[in-house]
Residue, then its C-alpha position, 0 to 999 in steps of 0.5 A: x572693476x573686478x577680474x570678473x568684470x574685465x572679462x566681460x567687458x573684454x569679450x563684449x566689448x567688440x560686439x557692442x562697438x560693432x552696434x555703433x556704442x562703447x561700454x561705459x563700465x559694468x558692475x556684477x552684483x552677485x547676491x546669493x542667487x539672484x546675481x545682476x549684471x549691469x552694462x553701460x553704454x555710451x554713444x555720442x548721440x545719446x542712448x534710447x530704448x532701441x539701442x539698449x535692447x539690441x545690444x542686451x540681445x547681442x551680449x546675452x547670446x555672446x554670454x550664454x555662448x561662452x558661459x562666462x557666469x555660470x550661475x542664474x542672472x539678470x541683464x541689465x543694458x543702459x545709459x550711464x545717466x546723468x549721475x554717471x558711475x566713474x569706472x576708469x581712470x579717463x571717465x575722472x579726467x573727462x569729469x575736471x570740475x565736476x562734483x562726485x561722490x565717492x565711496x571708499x572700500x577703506x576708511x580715509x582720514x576716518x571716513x568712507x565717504x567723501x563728496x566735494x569736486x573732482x579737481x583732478x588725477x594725479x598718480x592714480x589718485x583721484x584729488x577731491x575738493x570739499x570746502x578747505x579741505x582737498x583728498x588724494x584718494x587712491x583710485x585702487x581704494x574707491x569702490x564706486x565713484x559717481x557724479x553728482x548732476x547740478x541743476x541750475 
């Protein structure tokens, strides 16, 4: 997460607890302007539509009060999904076992992308294992981690 990133969801988060959910992680998207904010929630008893929309209301009055992003925005609120985006160091840790993708702000052993499964976090790096091979990535090197949902 960017500085920006951590901003919000320092000053959210309070208020989306307060709603009976946590913030799973955000991503800011700015492109020119036309820039999107997407907040992740989480409950254990799962997320509906409801729920989204009372928090997209909640969070866009506590945004627009403190005018954190000055520039025009669209508000995205929803649940991580199944193919979940991995934002901390504990969303790995929960996720032992699992397959991930994970793309790389900086080529690793000459590739940006590495997909195989999460075999666990050591010294902040995210160990992943593809066939015979196994990868220490720097978790200060991932730009985004995501899961790859498996369908028996």
């Amino acid at each position: 997460m960017n500085s920006r990133e951590k901003q919000i969801e320092e000053l959210i988060a309070p208020t989306v607890e307060s709603l009976g959910c946590e913030v799973w992680g955000i991503e800011y998207l700015s492109q020119g302007k036309y820039s999107k904010l997407l907040i992740y929630i989480e409950r254990t008893d799962g997320i509906d539509v409801d729920l989204c929309a009372t928090v997209s209301k909640h969070v866009s009055d506590l945004l627009d009060v403190e005018e954190l992003i000055s520039s025009r925005y669209t508000l995205e609120v929803s649940s991580p999904g199944m193919d979940r985006v991995l934002f901390k160091e504990q969303h790995y840790l929960d996720h032992v076992g699992e397959r991930v993708e994970i793309r790389l702000n900086y080529p690793f052993e000459g590739r940006k992308r590495i997909s195989g499964i999460l075999a666990g976090i050591e010294d902040q790096m995210a160990i992943v294992q593809e066939a015979e091979d196994e990868f220490l990535l720097p978790l200060e090197n991932v730009q985004k981690a995501r899961l790859v949902p498996t369908f028996d």
